[in-house]
C-alpha positions in Angstrom: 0.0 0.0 0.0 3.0 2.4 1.0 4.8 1.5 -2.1 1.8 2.4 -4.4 1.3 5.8 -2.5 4.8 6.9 -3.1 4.7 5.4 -6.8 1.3 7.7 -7.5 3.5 10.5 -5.7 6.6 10.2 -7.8 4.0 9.9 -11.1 2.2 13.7 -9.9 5.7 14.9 -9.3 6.9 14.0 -12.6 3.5 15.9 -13.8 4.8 19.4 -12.0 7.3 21.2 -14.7 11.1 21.5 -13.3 11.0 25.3 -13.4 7.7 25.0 -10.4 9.7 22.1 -8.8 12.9 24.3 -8.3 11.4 27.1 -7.2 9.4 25.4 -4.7 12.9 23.7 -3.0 15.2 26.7 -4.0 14.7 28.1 -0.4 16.2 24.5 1.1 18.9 24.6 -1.3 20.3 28.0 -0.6 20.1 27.0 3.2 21.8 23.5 2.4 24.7 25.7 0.0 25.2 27.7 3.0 25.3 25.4 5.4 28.0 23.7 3.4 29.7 26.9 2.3 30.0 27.8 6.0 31.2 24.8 7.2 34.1 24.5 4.7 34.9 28.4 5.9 35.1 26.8 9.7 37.1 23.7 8.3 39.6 26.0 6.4 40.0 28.5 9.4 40.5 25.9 11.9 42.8 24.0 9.7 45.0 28.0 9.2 44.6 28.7 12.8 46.2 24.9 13.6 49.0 25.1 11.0 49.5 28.8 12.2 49.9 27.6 16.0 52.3 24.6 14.7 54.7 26.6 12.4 57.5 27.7 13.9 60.0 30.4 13.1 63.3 28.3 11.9 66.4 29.5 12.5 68.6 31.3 9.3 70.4 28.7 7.2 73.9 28.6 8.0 75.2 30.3 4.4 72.4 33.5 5.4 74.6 33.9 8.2 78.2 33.0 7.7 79.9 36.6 7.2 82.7 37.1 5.4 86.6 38.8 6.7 87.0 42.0 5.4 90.7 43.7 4.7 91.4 47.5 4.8 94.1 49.4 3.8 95.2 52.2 6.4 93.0 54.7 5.4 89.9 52.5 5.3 90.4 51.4 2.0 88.7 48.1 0.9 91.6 45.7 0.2 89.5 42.3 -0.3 88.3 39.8 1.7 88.4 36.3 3.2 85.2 33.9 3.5 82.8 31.6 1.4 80.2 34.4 1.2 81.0 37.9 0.3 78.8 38.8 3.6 78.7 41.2 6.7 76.4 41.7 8.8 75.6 45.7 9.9 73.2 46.7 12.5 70.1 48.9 11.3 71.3 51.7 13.1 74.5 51.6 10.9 71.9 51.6 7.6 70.5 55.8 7.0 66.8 56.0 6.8 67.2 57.1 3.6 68.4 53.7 2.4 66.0 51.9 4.4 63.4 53.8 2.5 64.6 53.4 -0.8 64.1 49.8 -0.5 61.1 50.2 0.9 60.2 51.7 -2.0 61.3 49.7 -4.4 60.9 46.2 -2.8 57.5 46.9 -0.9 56.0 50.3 -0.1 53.5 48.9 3.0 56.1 47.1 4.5 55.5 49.3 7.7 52.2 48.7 7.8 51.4 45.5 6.4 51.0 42.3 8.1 53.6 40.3 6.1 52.2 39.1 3.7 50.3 40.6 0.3 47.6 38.7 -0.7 47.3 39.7 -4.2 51.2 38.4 -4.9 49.8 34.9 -2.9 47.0 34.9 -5.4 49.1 34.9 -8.4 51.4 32.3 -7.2 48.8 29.9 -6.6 47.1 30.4 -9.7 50.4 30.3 -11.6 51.2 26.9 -9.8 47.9 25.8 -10.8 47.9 27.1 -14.4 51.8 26.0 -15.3 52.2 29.8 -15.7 55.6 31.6 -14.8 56.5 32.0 -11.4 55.4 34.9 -9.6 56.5 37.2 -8.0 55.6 40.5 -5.8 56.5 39.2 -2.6 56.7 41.2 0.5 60.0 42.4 1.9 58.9 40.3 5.0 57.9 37.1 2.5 62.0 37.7 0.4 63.3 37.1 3.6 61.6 34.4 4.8 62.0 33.2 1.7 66.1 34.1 0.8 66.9 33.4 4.4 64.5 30.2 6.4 63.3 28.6 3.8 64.9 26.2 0.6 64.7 27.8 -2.6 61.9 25.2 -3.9 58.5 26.7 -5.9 55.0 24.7 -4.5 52.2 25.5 -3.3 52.8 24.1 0.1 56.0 25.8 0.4 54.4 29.2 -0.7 51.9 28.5 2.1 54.3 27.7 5.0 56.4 31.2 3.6 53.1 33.1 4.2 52.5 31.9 7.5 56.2 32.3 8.9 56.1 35.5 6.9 52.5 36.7 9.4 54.1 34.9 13.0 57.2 36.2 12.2 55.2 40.3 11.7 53.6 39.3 14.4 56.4 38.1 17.0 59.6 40.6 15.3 59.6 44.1 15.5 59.7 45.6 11.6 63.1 46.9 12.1 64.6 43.3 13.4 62.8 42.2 9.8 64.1 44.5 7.8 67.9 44.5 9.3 67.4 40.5 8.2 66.4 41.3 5.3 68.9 44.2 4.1 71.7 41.8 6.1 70.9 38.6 3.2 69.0 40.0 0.1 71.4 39.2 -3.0 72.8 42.5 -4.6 74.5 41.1 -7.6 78.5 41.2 -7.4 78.8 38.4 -5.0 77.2 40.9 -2.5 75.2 39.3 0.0 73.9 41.8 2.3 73.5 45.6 2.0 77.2 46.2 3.5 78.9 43.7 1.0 76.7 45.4 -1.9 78.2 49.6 -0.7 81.5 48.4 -0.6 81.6 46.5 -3.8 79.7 48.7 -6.2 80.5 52.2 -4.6 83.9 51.2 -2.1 82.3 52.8 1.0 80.9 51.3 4.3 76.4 51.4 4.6 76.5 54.1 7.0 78.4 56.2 4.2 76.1 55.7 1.8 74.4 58.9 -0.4 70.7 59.2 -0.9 71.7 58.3 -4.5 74.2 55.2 -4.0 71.3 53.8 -1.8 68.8 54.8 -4.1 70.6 52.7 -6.9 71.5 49.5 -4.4 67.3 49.3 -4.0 67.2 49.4 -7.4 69.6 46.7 -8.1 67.6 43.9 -5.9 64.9 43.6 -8.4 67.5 41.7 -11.1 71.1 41.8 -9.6 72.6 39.1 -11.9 71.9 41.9 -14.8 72.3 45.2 -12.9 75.9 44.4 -11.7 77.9 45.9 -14.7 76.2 49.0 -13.7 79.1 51.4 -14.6 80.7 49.0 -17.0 78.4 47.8 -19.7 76.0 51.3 -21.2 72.7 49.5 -21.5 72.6 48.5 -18.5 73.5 51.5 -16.7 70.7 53.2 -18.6 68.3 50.5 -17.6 69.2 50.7 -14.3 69.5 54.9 -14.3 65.7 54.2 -15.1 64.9 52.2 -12.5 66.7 54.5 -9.7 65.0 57.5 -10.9 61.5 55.7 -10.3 62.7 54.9 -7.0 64.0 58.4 -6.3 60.6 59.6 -7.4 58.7 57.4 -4.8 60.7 58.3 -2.4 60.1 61.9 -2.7 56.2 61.0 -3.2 56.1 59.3 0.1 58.1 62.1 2.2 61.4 60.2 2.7 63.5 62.4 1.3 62.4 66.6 0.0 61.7 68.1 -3.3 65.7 69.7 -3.0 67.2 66.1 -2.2 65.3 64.2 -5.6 66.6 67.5 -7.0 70.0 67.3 -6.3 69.9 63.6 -6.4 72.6 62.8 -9.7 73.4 59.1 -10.8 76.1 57.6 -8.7 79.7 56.4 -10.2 80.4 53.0 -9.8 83.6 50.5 -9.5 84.4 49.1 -12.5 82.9 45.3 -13.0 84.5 43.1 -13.2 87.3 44.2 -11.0 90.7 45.0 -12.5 94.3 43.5 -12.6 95.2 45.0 -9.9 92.4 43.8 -7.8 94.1 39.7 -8.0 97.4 41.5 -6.8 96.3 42.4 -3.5 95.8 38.5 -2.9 99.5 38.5 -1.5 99.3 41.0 1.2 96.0 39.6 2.2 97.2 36.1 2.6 99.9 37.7 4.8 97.5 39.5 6.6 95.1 37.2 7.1 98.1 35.0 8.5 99.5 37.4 11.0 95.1 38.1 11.9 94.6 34.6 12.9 97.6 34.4 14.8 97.2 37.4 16.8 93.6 36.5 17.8 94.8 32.2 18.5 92.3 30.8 16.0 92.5 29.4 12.4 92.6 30.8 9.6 89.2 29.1 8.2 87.6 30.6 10.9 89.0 34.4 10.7 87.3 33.7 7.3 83.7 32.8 8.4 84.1 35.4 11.4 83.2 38.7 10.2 86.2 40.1 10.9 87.4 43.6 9.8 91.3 43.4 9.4 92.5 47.4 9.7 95.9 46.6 7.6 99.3 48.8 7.3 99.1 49.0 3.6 98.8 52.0 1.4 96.8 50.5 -1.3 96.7 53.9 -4.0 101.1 52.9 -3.4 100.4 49.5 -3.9 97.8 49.9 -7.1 100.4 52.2 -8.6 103.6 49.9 -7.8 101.3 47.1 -9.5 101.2 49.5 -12.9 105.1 50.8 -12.5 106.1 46.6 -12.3 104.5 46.0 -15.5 106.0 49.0 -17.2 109.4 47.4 -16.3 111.8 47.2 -18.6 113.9 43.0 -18.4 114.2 42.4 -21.6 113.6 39.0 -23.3 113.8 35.7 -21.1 115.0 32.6 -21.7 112.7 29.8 -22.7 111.5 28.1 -19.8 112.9 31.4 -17.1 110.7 33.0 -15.5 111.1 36.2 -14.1 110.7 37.6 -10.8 110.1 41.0 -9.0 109.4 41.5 -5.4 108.9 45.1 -3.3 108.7 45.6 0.3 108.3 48.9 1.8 108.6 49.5 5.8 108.3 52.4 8.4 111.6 52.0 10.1 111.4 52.1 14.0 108.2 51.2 13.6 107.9 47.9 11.3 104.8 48.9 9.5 105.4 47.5 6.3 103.5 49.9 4.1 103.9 48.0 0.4 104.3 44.5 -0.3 104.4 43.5 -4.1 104.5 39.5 -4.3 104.2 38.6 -7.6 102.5 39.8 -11.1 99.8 37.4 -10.7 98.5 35.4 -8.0 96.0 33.1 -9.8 99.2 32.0 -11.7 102.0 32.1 -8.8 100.2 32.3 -5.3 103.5 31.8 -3.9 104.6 35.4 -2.4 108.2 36.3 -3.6 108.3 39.2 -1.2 107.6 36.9 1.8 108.6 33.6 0.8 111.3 34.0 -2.2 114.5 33.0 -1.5 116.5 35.2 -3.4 120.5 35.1 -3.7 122.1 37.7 -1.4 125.3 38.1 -3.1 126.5 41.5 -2.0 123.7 42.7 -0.9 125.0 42.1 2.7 128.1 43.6 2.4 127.6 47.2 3.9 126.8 45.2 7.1 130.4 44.4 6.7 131.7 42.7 10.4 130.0 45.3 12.6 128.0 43.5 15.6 124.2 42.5 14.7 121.9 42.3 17.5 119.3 39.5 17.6 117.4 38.8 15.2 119.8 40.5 12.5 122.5 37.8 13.8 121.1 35.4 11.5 120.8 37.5 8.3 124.8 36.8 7.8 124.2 32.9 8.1 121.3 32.7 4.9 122.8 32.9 1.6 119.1 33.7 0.0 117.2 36.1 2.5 113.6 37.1 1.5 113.0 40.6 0.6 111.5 41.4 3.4 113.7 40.7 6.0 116.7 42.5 4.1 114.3 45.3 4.1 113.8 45.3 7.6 117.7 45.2 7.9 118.4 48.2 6.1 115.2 50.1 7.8 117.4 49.2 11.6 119.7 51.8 9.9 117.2 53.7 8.9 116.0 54.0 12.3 119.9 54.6 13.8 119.9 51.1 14.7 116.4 50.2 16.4 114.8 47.2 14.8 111.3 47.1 14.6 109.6 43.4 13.9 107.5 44.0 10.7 103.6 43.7 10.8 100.9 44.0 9.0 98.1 44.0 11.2 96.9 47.9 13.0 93.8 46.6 15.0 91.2 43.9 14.2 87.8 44.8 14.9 84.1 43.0 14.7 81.1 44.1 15.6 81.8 47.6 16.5 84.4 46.0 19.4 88.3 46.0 19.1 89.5 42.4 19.4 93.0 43.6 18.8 95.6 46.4 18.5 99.5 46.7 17.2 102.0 47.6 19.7 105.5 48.4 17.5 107.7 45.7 18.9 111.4 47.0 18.5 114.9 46.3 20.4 118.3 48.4 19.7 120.8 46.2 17.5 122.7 48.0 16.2 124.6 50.7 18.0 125.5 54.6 16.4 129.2 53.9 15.3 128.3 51.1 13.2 125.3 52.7 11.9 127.5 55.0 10.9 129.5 52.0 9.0 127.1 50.2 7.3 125.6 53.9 6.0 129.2 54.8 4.5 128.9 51.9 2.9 125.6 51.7 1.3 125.9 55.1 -0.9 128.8 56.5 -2.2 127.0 60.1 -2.8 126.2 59.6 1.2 129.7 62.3 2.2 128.2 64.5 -1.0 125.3 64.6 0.7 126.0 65.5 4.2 129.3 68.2 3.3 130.1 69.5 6.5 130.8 66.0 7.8 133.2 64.5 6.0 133.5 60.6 6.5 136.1 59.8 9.2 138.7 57.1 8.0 137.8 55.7 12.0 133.6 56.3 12.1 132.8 58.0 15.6 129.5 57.7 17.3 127.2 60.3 16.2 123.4 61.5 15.1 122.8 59.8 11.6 121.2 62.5 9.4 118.9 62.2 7.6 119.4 62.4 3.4 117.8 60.1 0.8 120.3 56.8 0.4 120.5 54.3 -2.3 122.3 51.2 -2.5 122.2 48.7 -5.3 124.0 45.0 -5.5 123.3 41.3 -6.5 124.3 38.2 -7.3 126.2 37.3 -10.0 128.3 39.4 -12.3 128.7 41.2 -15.6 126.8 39.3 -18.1 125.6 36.9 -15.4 123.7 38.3 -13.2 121.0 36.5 -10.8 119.6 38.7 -8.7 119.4 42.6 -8.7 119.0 44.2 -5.0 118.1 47.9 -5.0 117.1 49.6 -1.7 116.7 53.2 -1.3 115.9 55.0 2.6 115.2 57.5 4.8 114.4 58.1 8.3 110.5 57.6 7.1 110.8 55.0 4.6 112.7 52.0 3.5 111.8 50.8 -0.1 113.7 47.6 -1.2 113.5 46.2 -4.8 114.6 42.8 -6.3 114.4 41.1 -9.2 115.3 38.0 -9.9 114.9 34.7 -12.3 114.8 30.9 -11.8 114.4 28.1 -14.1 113.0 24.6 -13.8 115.4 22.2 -11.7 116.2 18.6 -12.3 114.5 17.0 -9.9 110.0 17.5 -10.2 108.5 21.0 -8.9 111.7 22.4 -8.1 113.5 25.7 -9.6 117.4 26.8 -9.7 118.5 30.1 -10.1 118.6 31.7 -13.5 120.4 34.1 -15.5 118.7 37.6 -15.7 118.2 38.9 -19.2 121.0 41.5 -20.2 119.2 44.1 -22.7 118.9 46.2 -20.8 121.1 45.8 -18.1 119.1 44.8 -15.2 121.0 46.9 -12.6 119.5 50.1 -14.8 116.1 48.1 -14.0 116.0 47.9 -10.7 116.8 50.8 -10.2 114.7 53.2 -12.8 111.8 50.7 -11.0 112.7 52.1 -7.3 113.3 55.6 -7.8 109.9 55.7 -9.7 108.4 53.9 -6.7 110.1 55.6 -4.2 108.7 59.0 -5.9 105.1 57.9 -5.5 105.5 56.9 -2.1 107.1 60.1 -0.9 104.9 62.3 -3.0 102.4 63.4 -0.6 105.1 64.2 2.0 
């Protein structure tokens, strides 16, 4: 009976047109769609608010912050650095506003009010991921850093999830300048620059605190495409794309109040070091190896880990002397070698009394010959020695008489004990070693008396013949006497080897400020594997002449600005 009632009931229904039948449930449909539509809103909420409380913030990968050794010359110069990541790490209070703000405007202009996230930019990714399109971008400066710095470089959805909630705990937990001094201590500048400090020294040579409105300006306008923007300077389409792109940048920053009408006025493109770096830049490797020696040893640690310690290593050198010793050594004159000779030059200037050694020229090319010649080279003394004649050496010049081949710089240290009327001074490299704003180190001159006024006297008779020509009124006594050295320009020259034979060429010019020493030499394969022997130097033109023309034109740039 039940079964033919609901049979008639299904026939009636089939009777009533759709349209009537739709209408009449419409009302229980809408409240069924709702229903539904509400309860997958709860379901997706709980399930954000659950993955929200179980994300946590993980810590920077190791490579975001490893920092990098930095070298200096003594006026603040950069020299180079030491380190697997070209990185160090600057409070914000060391960044101006001004910079802050230009990457603010470049990057992402709500970054001080936003919650960490853009939705829009999430949007696109996800419908980019779902449509095969091209990754997106748009990211907030909170997301790049979450993204550069905590998270692996991988594009999924579930990944660009997980970056937007780190991105919102991490607004929500971290003040907005801790996220920012993250982000402006990692984001990739181009240049091997990781980091806004790394970026200012390698594009414009200065520390972040010294940057101008329009070097930071031009750094915030780099981070959108480093890779192409870091021959800014060097390659003219680029510059003008990029000159482009800092103007817009400038403009937005004046728009939002960060900097006045008169400062976008004023604002002019910046200059840039020249990428990629020049000859003289794979030069500097010597006296940085020597640094970073004497660094590691005067804090007790390794020299991997002065590398990966963010050091800054305040050095003695005078890198515009050591640039333009670099340029005078090429222009030097040796005439044609023999096949399979090589030749060799090596410089060493010192502060005498002091030990400061100011220039250190190791070789002409240190990806060819890391081995430093003005360290390390064992050149042939020959008569180099001889002004010292027999007069008594103090420690440690007792030993310089025993070594047939003495390095250049320890006969320059010699010759600057009588520079300094006979007070030897231990050379070093190293002023003070700083990190973090805090002094971990600083240079005390360590120097003992050797050598005593009567045979300073000696061994300065001997070294220059001009010497009694240039001090008149005291003619040279056939039995010295103690007295006050004075204090002329002195030149010595001697080698090994004779006439037509010649080995080595010594040349070492002083005065109570300086002591500049010269050598040239040549070596040849030896019988036995990875050895050398001495070599003859080449004779046109004589190599004394050399030597020589090479010193006075050094010695005339390093006394210029006297």
């Amino acid at each position: 009976m039940k079964h033919r009632i609901r049979t008639r009931a299904r026939a009636q229904l089939r009777r009533i047109p759709l349209r009537l039948r739709l209408r009449r449930t419409r009302g229980r449909l809408l409240r069924r769609l709702l229903i539904a539509a509400l309860l997958l809103i709860a379901s997706l909420c709980t399930a954000a608010f659950v993955a929200y409380r179980l994300t946590d913030i993980p810590e920077p990968h190791p490579e975001t912050v490893t920092q990098s050794t930095v070298f200096v010359d003594d006026k603040g110069s950069y020299l180079g650095r030491r380190g697997p990541v070209d990185r160090q790490e600057v409070p914000l209070s060391q960044v101006p506003r001004y910079v802050q703000d230009a990457v603010i405007a470049a990057e992402n202009r709500s970054f001080r009010t936003d919650d960490g996230v853009s939705p829009r930019a999430i949007t696109r990714a996800v419908l980019a991921s779902l449509t095969g399109g091209e990754h997106q971008g748009g990211s907030t400066i909170t997301q790049q850093y979450v993204k550069n710095a905590l998270l692996s470089p991988e594009q999924s959805l579930s990944r660009k999830a997980r970056e937007a909630l780190i991105a919102i705990k991490l607004d929500r937990t971290r003040s907005k300048d801790d996220i920012l001094a993250g982000y402006l201590n990692t984001v990739y500048f181009g240049r091997g620059s990781a980091g806004i400090q790394a970026a200012a020294r390698n594009y414009f040579g200065v520390d972040t605190r010294n940057l101008t409105v329009s070097q930071g300006a031009a750094l915030a306008a780099i981070v959108n495409i480093p890779s192409y923007y870091e021959k800014a300077g060097s390659d003219p389409k680029v510059t003008a794309t990029l000159k482009a792109r800092w103007a817009w940048v400038l403009d937005a920053m004046a728009t939002s109040g960060a900097i006045t009408p008169k400062q976008r006025a004023d604002a002019t493109f910046p200059a840039f070091r020249f990428y990629p770096p020049g000859t003289t830049e794979g030069q500097r490797q010597y006296m940085i190896d020597v640094a970073a020696q004497e660094a590691a040893d005067r804090l007790g640690i390794t020299e991997d880990q002065l590398a990966r310690g963010g050091y800054t290593v305040h050095t003695t050198f005078d890198l515009a002397l050591q640039d333009a010793t670099t340029e005078a050594v090429k222009n030097l004159k040796t005439g044609k070698d023999a096949k399979g000779t090589t030749l060799h030059t090596a410089v060493v200037a010192i502060k005498p009394g002091d030990g400061a050694v100011r220039l250190l020229y190791g070789g002409s090319d240190y990806a060819r010959q890391p081995f430093n010649d003005a360290v390390g080279g064992a050149v042939e003394a020959g008569t180099a020695l001889d002004p010292f004649g027999k007069v008594l050496l103090g420690a440690p010049l007792t030993d310089l008489r025993k070594t047939a081949a003495p390095t250049p710089l320890k006969l320059a240290s010699a010759y600057a004990t009588v520079a300094a009327n006979g007070v030897y001074a231990t050379p070093y490299t190293i002023t003070k070693i700083t990190r973090d704003g805090r002094r971990m180190y600083t240079a005390h001159p360590s120097t003992r008396h050797v050598l005593d006024e009567r045979d300073v006297f000696t061994v300065t008779a001997q070294m220059s013949k001009t010497f009694q020509a240039a001090v008149p009124s005291t003619p040279i006594p056939s039995t010295p006497v103690p007295r006050k050295i004075p204090t002329p320009q002195i030149s010595f020259t001697a080698g090994a080897g004779g006439g037509i034979t010649r080995r080595t060429i010594w040349s070492t010019t002083q005065d109570p400020q300086l002591t500049l020493t010269v050598a040239l030499f040549a070596d040849r394969p030896g019988k036995k594997k990875n050895t050398t022997v001495p070599a003859q130097l080449p004779n046109n033109p004589p190599p004394t002449e050399s030597a020589e023309e090479t010193a006075a034109q050094i010695w005339q740039l390093a006394t210029a600005g006297r």
